[in-house]
SENU-613369 format. One record per residue (C-alpha): residue number from 1; residue in one letter; x, y, z. Coordinates in nm, 2 decimals, always signed. Example, Ala and Ser with C-alpha at 12.3 -4.5 7.8 and 13.67 -1.06 7.14 Angstrom:
REM residues 2
<r i="1" aa="A" px="+1.23" py="-0.45" pz="+0.78"/>
<r i="2" aa="S" px="+1.37" py="-0.11" pz="+0.71"/>
REM end
This chain:
REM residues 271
<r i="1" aa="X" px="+11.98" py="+11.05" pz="+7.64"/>
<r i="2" aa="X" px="+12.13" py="+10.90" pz="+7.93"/>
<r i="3" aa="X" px="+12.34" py="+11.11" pz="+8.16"/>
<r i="4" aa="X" px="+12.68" py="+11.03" pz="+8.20"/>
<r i="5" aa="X" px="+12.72" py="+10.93" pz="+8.58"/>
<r i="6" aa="X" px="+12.96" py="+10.72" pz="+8.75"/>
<r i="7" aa="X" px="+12.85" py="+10.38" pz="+8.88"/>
<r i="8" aa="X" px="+12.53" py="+10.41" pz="+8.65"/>
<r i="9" aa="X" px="+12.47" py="+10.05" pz="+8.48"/>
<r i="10" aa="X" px="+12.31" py="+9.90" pz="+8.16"/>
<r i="11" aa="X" px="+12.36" py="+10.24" pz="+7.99"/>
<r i="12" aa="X" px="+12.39" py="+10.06" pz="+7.66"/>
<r i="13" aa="X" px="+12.08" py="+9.89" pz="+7.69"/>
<r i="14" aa="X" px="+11.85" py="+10.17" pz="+7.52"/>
<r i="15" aa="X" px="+11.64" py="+10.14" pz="+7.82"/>
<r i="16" aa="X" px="+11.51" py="+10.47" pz="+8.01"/>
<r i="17" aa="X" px="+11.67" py="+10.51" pz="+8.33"/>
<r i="18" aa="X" px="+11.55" py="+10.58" pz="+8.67"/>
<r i="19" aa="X" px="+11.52" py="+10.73" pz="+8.95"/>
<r i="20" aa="X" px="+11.34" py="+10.57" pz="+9.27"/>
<r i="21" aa="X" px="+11.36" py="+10.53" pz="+9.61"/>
<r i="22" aa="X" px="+11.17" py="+10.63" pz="+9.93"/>
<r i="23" aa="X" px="+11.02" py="+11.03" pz="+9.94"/>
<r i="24" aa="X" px="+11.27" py="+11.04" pz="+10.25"/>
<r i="25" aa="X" px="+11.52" py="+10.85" pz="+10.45"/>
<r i="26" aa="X" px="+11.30" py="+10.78" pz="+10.74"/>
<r i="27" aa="X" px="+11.58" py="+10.51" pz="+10.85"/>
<r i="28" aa="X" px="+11.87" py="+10.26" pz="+10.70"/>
<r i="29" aa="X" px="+11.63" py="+10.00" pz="+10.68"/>
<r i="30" aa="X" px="+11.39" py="+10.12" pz="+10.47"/>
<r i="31" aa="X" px="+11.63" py="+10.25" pz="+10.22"/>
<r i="32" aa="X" px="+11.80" py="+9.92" pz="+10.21"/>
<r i="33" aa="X" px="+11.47" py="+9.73" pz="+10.17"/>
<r i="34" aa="X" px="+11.38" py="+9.98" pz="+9.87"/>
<r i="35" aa="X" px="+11.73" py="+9.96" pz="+9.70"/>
<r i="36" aa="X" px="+11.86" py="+9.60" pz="+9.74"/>
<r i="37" aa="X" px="+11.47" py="+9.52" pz="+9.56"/>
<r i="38" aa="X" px="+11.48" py="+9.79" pz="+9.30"/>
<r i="39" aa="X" px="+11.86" py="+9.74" pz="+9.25"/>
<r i="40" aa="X" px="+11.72" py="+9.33" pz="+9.17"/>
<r i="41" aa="X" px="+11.47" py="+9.43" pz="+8.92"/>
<r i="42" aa="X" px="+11.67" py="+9.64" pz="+8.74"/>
<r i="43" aa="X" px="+11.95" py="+9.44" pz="+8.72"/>
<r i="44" aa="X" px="+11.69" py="+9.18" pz="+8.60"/>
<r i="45" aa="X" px="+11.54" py="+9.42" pz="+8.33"/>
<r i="46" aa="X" px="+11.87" py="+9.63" pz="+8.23"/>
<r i="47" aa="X" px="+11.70" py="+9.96" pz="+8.34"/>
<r i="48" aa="X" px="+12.00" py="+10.23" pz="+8.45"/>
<r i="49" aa="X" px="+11.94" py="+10.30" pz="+8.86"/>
<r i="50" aa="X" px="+11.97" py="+10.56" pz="+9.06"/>
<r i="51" aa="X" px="+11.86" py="+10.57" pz="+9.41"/>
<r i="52" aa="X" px="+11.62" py="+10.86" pz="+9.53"/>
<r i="53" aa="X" px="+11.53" py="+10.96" pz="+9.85"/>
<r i="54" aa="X" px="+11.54" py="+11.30" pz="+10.01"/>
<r i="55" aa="X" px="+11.80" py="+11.39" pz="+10.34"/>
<r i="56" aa="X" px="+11.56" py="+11.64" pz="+10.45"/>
<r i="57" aa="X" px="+11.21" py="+11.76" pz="+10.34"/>
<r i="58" aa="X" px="+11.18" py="+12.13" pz="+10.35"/>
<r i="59" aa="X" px="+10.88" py="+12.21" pz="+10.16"/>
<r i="60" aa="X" px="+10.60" py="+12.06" pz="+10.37"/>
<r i="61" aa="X" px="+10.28" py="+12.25" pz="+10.42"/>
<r i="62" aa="X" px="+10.20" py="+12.20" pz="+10.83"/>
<r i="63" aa="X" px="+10.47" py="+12.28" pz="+11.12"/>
<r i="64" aa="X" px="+10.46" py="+11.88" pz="+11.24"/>
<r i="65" aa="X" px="+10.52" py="+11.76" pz="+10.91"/>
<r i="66" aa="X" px="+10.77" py="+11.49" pz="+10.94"/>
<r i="67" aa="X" px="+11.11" py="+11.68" pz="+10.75"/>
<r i="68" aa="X" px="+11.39" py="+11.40" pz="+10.81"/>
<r i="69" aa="X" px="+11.60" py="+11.18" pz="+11.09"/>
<r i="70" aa="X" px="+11.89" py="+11.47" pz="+11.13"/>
<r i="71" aa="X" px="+12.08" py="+11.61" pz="+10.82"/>
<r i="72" aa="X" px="+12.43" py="+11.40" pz="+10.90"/>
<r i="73" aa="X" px="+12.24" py="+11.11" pz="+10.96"/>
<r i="74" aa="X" px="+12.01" py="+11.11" pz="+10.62"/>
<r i="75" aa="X" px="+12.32" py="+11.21" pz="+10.40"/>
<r i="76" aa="X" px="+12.56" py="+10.92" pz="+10.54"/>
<r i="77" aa="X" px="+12.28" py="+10.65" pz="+10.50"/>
<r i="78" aa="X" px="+12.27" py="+10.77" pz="+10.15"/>
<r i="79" aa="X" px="+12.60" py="+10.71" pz="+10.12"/>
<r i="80" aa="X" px="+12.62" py="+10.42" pz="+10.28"/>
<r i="81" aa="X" px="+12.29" py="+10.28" pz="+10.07"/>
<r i="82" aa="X" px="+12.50" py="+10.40" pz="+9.73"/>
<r i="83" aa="X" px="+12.79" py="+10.22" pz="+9.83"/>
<r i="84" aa="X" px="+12.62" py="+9.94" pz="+9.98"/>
<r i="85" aa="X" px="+12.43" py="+9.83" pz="+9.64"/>
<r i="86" aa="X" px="+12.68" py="+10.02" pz="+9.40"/>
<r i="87" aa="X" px="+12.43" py="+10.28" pz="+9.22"/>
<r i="88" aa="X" px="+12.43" py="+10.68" pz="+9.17"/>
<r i="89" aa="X" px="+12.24" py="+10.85" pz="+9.43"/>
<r i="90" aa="X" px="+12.02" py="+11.17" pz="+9.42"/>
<r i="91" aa="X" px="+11.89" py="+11.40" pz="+9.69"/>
<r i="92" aa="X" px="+11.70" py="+11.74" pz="+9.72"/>
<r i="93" aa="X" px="+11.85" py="+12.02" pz="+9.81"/>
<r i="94" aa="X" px="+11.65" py="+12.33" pz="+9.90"/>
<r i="95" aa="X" px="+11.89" py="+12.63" pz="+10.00"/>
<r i="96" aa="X" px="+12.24" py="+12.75" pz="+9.87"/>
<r i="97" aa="X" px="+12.45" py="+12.64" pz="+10.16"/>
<r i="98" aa="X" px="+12.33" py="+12.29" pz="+10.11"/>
<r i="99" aa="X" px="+12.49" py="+12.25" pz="+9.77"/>
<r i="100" aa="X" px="+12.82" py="+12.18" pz="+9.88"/>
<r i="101" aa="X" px="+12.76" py="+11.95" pz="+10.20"/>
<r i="102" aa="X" px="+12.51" py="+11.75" pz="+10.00"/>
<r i="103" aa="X" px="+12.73" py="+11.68" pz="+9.70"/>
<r i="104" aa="X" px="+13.00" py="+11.50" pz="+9.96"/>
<r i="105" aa="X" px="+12.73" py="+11.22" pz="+10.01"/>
<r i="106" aa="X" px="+12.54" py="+11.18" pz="+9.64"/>
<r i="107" aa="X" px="+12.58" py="+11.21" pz="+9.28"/>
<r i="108" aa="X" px="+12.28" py="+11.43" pz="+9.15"/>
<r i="109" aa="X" px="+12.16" py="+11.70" pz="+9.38"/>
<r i="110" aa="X" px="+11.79" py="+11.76" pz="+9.28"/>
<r i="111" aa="X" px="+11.63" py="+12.09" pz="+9.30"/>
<r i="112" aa="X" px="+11.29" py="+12.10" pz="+9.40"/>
<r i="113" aa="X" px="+10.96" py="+12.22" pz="+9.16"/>
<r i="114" aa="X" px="+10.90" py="+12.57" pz="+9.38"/>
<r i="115" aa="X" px="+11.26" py="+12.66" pz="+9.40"/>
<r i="116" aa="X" px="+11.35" py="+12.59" pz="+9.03"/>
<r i="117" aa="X" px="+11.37" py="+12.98" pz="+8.96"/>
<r i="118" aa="X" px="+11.59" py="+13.04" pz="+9.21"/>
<r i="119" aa="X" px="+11.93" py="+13.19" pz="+9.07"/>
<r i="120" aa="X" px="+12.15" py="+13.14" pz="+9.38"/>
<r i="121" aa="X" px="+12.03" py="+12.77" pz="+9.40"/>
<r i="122" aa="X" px="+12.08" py="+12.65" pz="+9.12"/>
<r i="123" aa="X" px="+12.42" py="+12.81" pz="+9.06"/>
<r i="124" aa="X" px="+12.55" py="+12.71" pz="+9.44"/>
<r i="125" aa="X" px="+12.43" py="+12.35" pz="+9.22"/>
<r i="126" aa="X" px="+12.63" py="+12.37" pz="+8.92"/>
<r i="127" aa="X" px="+12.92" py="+12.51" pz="+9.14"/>
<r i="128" aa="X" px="+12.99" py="+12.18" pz="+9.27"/>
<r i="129" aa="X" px="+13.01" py="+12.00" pz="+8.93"/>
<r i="130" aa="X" px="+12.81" py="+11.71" pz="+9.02"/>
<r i="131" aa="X" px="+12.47" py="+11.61" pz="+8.79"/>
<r i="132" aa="X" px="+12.18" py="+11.89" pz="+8.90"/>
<r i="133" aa="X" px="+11.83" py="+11.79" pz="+8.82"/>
<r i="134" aa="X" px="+11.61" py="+12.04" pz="+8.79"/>
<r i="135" aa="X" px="+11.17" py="+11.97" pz="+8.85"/>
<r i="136" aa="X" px="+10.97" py="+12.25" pz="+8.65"/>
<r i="137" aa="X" px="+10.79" py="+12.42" pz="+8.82"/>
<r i="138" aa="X" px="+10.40" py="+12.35" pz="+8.84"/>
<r i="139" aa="X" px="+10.34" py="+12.75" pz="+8.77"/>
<r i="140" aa="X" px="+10.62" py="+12.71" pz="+8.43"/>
<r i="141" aa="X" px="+10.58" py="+12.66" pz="+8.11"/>
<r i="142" aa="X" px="+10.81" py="+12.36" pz="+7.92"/>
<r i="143" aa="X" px="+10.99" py="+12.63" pz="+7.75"/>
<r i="144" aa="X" px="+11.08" py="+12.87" pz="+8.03"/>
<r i="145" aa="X" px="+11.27" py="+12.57" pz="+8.19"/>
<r i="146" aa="X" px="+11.53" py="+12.68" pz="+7.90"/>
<r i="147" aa="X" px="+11.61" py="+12.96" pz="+8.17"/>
<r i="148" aa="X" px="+11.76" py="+12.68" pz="+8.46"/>
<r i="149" aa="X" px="+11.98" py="+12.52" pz="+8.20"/>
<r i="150" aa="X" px="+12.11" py="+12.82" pz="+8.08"/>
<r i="151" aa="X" px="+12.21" py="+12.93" pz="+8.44"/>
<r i="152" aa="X" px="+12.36" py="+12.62" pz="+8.58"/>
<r i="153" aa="X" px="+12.58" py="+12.60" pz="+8.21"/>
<r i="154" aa="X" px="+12.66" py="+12.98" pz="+8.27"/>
<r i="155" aa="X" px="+12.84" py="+12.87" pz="+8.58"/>
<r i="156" aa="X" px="+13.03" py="+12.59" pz="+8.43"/>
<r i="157" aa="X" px="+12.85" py="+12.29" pz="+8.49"/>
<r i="158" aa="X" px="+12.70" py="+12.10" pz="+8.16"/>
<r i="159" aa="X" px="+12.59" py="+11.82" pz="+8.37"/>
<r i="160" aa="X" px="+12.20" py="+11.89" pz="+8.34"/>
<r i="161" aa="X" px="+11.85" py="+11.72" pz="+8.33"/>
<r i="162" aa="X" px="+11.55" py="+11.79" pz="+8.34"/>
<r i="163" aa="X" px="+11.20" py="+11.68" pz="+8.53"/>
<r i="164" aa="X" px="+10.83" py="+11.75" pz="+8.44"/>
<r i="165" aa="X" px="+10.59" py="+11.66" pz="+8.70"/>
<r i="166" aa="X" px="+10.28" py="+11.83" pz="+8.60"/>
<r i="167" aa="X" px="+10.10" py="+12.18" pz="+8.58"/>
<r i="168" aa="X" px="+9.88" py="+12.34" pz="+8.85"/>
<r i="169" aa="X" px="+9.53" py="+12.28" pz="+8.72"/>
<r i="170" aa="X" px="+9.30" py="+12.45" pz="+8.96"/>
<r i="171" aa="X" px="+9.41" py="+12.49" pz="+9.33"/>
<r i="172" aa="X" px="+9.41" py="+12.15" pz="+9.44"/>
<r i="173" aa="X" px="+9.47" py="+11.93" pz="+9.09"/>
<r i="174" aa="X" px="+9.79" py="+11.89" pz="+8.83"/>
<r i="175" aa="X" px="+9.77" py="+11.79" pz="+8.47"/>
<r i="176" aa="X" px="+10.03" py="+11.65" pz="+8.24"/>
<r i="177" aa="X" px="+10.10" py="+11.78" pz="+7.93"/>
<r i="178" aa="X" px="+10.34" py="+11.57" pz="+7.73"/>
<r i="179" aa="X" px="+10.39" py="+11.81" pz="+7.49"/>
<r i="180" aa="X" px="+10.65" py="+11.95" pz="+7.70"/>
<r i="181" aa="X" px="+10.87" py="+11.64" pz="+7.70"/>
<r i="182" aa="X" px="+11.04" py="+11.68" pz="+7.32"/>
<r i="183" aa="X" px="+11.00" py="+12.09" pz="+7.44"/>
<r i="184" aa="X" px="+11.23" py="+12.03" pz="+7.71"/>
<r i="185" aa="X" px="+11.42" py="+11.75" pz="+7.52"/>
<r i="186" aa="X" px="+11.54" py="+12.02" pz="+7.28"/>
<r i="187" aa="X" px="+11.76" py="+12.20" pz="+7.52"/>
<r i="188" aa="X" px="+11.98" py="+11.86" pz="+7.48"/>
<r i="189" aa="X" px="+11.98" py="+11.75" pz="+7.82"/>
<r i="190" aa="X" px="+11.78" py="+11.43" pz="+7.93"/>
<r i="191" aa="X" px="+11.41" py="+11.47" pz="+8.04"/>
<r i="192" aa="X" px="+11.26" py="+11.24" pz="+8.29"/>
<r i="193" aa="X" px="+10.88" py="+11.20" pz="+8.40"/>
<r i="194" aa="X" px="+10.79" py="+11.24" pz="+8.78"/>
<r i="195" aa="X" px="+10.52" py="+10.97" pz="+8.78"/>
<r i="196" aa="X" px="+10.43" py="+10.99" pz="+9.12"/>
<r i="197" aa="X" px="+10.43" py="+11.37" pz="+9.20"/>
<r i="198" aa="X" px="+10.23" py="+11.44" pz="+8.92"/>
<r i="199" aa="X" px="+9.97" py="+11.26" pz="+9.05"/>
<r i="200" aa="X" px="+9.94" py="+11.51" pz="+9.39"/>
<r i="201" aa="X" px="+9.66" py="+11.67" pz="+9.48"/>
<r i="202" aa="X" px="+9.82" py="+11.99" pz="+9.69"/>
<r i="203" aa="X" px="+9.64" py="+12.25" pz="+9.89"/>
<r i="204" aa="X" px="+9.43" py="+12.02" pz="+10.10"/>
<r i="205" aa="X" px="+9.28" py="+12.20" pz="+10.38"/>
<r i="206" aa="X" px="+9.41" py="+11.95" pz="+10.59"/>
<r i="207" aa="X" px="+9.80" py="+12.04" pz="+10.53"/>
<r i="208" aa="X" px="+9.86" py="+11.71" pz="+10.39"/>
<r i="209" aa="X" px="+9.87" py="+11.63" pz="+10.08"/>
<r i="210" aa="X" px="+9.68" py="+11.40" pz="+9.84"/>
<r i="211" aa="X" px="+9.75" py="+11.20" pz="+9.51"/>
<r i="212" aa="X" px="+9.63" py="+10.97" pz="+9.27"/>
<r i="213" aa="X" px="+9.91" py="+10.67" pz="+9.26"/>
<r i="214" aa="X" px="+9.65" py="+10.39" pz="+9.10"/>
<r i="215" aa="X" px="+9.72" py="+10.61" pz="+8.79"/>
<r i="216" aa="X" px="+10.12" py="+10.59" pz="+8.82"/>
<r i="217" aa="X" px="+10.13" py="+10.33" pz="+8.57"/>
<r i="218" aa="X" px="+9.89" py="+10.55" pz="+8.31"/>
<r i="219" aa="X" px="+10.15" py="+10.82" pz="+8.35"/>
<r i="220" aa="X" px="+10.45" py="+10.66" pz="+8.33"/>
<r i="221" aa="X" px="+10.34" py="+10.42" pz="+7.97"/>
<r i="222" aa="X" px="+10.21" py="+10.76" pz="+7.84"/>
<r i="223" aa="X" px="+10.54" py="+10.93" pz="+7.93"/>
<r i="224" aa="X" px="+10.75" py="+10.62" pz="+7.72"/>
<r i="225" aa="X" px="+10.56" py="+10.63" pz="+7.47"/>
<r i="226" aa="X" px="+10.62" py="+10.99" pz="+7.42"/>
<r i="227" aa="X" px="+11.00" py="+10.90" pz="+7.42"/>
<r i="228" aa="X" px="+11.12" py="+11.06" pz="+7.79"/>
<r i="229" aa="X" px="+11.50" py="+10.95" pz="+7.90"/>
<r i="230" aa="X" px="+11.38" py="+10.86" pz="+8.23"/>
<r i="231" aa="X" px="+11.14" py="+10.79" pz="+8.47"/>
<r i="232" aa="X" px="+11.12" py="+10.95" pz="+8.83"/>
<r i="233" aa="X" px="+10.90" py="+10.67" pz="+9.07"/>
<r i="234" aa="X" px="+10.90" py="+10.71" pz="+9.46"/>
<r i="235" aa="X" px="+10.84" py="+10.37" pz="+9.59"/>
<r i="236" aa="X" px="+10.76" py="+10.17" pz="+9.97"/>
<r i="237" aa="X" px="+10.73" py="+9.92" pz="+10.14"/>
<r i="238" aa="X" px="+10.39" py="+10.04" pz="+10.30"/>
<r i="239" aa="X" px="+10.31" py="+10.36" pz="+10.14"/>
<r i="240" aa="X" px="+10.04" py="+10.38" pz="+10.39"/>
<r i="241" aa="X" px="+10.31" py="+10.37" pz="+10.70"/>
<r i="242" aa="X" px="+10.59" py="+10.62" pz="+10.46"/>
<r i="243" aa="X" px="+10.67" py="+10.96" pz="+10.64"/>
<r i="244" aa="X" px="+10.59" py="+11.17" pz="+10.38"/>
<r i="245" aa="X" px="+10.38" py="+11.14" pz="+10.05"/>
<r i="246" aa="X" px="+10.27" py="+10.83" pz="+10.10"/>
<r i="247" aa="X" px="+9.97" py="+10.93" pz="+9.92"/>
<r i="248" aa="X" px="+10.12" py="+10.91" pz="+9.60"/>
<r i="249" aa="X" px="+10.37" py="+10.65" pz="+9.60"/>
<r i="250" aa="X" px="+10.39" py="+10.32" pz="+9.42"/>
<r i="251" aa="X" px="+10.41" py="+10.01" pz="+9.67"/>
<r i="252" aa="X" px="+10.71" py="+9.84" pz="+9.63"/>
<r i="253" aa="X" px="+10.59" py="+9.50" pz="+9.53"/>
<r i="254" aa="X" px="+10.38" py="+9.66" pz="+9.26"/>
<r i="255" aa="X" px="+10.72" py="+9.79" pz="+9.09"/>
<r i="256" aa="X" px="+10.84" py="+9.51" pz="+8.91"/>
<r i="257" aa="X" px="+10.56" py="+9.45" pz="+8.70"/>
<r i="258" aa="X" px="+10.51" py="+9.80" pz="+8.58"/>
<r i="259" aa="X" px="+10.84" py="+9.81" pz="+8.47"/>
<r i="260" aa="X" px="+10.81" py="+9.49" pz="+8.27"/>
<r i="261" aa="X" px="+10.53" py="+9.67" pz="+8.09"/>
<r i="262" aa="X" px="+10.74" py="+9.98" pz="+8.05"/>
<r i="263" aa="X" px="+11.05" py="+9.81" pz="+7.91"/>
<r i="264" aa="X" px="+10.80" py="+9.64" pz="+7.66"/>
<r i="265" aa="X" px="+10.66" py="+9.97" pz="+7.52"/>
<r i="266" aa="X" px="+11.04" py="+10.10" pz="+7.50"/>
<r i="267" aa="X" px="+11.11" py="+9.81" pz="+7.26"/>
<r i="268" aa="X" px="+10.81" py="+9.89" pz="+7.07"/>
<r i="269" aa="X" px="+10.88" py="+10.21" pz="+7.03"/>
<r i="270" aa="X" px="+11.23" py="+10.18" pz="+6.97"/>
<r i="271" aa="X" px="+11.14" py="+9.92" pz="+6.67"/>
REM end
């Protein structure tokens, strides 16, 4: 299922679509690197695009985490960057009052894993119409993410999807359990695979979070395979320089051939 947004291309292609981008807008340049290069490939591969990268970072675990450039500055470089290379845009949103100021500036407003329970969120969400994707949370079951959809279609807004990114398994560890991707896929809203964030490794004493992304690729053919609508990738230039969560994300010059790969098990699949 892919989700009916403006300025989304190759929808007729029976490719997933995807989300990608930096975990933040750390500055224009970075998102335009990231976009005009993702923007190429899919173009190239026919994969629907939609640009990812977070306006501000609320739910970091030390006080001097990095948490954005400046609300107003992060939101118009999103626009600008959606404009600019003519593709959707998506952005967190972590409290009720940024529903409406966010949706000015992007398509999909994103609601984070530890806030998907919370009632006034996701409705302040829904309120303003535009696509709401909601991350289960690690502490959730597949099925209870029946709840979110209910309450953002309760409040008018059919415009849905869905995002597993992995269980809490132990205190500092997630697993995947791909069982939950048809689960969620019967609520009839598209389901899309977080390939980087399930690969964290939270709760490090240090405040700063690990990950796994060598095993991006593992997670994203396994999550194709299984038949999800999209895939969710946060991608740099130099993961090792990136802001925040550069631990888990794919380099950028590593994207184009997993995605080869990926569009070649769709096919097969789809066969």
């Amino acid at each position: 299922m892919i989700p009916n947004i403006n300025k989304l291309k190759h929808t007729d292609s029976n490719n997933f679509f995807l989300l990608a981008g930096p975990c933040v807008v750390e500055n224009e340049n970075i998102c335009n690197t990231v976009a005009a290069e993702v923007s190429r490939i899919c173009d190239k591969l026919k994969i629907p695009y939609i640009f990812k990268a977070s306006y501000r970072k609320a739910n970091r675990s030390r006080i001097d985490s990095f948490t954005g450039i400046g609300d107003m500055e992060g939101l118009q470089i999103l626009k600008q960057t959606g404009e600019k290379y003519d593709v959707p845009t998506v952005t967190d949103i972590h409290e009720s009052n940024e529903a409406s100021l966010a949706a000015d500036y992007t398509d999909i407003l994103q609601i984070p894993a530890f806030l998907c329970r919370q009632t006034e969120l996701l409705i302040a969400a829904a309120k303003t119409g535009k696509y709401v994707n909601v991350k289960k949370g690690q502490f959730l079951s597949p099925g209870a993410m029946k709840h979110a959809v209910d309450k953002i279609k309760d409040a008018g807004n059919n415009n849905v999807m869905l995002t597993e990114r992995g269980t809490t398994f132990g205190y500092q560890d997630l697993v995947v359990d791909y069982r939950g991707i048809p689960e969620m896929q019967s609520f009839n809203v598209p389901v899309i695979m977080d390939c980087t964030h399930a690969l964290q490794q939270p709760n490090q004493t240090s405040g700063v979070t690990g990950g796994q992304p060598h095993l991006i690729g593992t997670i994203a053919k396994a999550a194709i395979a299984v038949g999800v609508d999209g895939l969710f990738i946060e991608t740099h230039p130099d993961p090792s320089k990136a802001l925040s969560d550069g631990a888990n994300m794919l380099p950028l010059h590593l994207l184009e051939d997993l995605l080869t790969q990926l569009v070649a098990i769709r096919k097969a699949i789809s066969n």
